[in-house]
C-alpha positions as CSV (number, residue, x, y, z in Angstrom):
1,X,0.0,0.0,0.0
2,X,2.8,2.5,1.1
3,X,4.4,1.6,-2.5
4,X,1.6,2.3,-4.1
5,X,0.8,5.7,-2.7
6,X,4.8,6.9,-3.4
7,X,4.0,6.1,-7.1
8,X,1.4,8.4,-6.9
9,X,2.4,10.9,-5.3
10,X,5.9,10.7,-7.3
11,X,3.5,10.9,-10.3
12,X,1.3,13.7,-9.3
13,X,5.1,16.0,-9.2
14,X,6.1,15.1,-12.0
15,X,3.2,15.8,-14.0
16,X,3.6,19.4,-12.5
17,X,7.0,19.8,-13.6
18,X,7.6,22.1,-17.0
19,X,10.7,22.9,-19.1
20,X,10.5,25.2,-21.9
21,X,13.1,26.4,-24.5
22,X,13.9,29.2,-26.0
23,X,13.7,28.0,-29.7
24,X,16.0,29.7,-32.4
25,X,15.1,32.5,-34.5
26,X,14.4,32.3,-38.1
27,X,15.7,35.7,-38.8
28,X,18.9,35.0,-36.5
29,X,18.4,37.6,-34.3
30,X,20.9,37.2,-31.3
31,X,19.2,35.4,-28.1
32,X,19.4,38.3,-25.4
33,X,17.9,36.8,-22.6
34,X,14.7,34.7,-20.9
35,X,12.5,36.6,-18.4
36,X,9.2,35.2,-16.3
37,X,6.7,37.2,-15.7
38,X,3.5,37.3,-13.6
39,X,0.7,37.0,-15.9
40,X,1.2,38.1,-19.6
41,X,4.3,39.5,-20.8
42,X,2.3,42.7,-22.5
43,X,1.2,43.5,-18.6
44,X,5.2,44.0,-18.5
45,X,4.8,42.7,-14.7
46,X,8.6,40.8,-15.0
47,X,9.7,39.0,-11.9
48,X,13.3,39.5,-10.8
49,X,15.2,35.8,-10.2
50,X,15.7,35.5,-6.2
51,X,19.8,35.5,-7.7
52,X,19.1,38.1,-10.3
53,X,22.2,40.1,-9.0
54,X,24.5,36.9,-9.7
55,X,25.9,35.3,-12.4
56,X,23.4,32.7,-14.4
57,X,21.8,30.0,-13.7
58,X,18.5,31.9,-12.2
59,X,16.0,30.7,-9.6
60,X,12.5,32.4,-9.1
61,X,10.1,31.1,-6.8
62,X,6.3,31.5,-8.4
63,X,4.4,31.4,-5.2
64,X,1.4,33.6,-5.4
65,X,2.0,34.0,-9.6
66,X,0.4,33.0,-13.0
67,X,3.8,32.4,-14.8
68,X,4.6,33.4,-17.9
69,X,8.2,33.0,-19.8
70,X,9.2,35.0,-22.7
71,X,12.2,34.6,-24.5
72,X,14.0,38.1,-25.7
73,X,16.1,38.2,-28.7
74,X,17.9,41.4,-30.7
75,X,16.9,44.1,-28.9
76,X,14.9,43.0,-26.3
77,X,12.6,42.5,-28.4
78,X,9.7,39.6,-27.0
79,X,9.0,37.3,-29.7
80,X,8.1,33.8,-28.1
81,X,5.9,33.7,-25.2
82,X,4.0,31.1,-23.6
83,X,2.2,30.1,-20.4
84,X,3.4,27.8,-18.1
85,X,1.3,25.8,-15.4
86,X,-0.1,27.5,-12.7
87,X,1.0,24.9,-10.1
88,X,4.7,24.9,-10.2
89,X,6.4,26.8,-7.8
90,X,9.9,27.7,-8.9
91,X,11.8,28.0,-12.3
92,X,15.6,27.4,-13.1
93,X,17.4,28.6,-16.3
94,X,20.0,25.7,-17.7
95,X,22.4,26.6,-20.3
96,X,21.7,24.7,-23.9
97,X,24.6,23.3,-24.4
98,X,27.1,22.9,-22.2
99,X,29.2,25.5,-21.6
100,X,27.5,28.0,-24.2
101,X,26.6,30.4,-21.5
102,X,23.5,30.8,-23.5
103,X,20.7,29.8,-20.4
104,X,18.2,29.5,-22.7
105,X,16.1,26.9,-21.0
106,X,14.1,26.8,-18.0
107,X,13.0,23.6,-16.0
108,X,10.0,24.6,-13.2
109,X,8.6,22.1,-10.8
């Protein structure tokens, strides 16, 4: 019974978790940056990582929020948006390869 129940429960986070990537650009523009905001992006309501002072990765913690990510390419210009789940409670940004610097991907739970 206890088994069971972990499987479940193991399940029921998981299914919460998100990731999202910040897809390249037909146009090339350069990939400035990815922001999360509360609600939609137009609102302009961007949340500042809890490390936003340090050097990347980023953390935010979405308690309270309806999350939004946007990805910002040229200059800062916001052409892909999209809304993430309303029950995860923090994001991370994770570089897309490697060692490119380039933390173009998030992973919430």
């Amino acid at each position: 019974m206890k088994f069971i129940l972990f499987l479940t429960v193991a399940f029921t986070a998981f299914a919460q978790a998100e990731n999202f990537e910040c897809p390249l650009t037909k146009n090339k523009l350069p990939f400035v940056g990815l922001s999360i905001f509360d609600g939609n992006p137009k609102l302009k309501v961007d949340l500042k990582p809890d490390n936003g002072d340090e050097a990347p990765p980023h953390r935010w913690t979405l308690t309270g929020v309806t999350p939004w990510a946007a990805c910002r390419y040229g200059k800062e210009k916001l052409l892909v948006v999209k809304k993430l789940k309303s029950k995860i409670s923090n994001c991370t940004t994770e570089e897309s390869l490697v060692g490119s610097q380039k933390f173009n991907k998030i992973k919430c739970i």
